[in-house]
C-alpha positions, 0 to 999 in steps of 0.5 A: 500500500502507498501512503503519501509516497511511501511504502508500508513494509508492514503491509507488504508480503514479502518485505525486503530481505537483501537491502543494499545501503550506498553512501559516504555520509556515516550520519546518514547511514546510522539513519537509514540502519535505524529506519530499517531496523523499525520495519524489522530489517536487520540485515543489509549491505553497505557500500561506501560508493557508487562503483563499490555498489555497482559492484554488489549489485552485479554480482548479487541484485538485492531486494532495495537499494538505498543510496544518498543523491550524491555518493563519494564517486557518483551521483544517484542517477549515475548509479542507477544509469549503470546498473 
């Protein structure tokens, strides 16, 4: 179910098992751990960069990929452009 644009994970099935965080900003990564952790997420990949993350998700595409805009090596959509 959608709710003002966002997904609620505890109405979902099948929640995300494989998540993928991508960024260079530790604060930020703490604050996705811990918005993940509240739908009951524990376990997640990090990426410190982009090519790291292109990386993971070529070699094992996860379930949800989350990322800041502007990563160490690359922007979000250079990201996604190349994956």
């Amino acid at each position: 179910m959608l709710m003002n644009n966002a997904l609620e994970f505890d109405e979902l099935r099948n929640p995300p098992h494989d998540v993928l965080l991508a960024g260079g900003n530790e604060s930020h990564l703490r604050i996705d751990r811990g918005c993940l952790r509240s739908f009951r997420i524990l376990e997640f990949r990090n990426a410190s960069g982009g090519v790291q993350a292109a990386r993971m998700m070529a070699k094992e595409p996860p379930d949800l990929v989350l990322c800041d805009d502007t990563l160490t090596d690359m922007s979000a959509a250079q990201l996604l452009i190349s994956t």
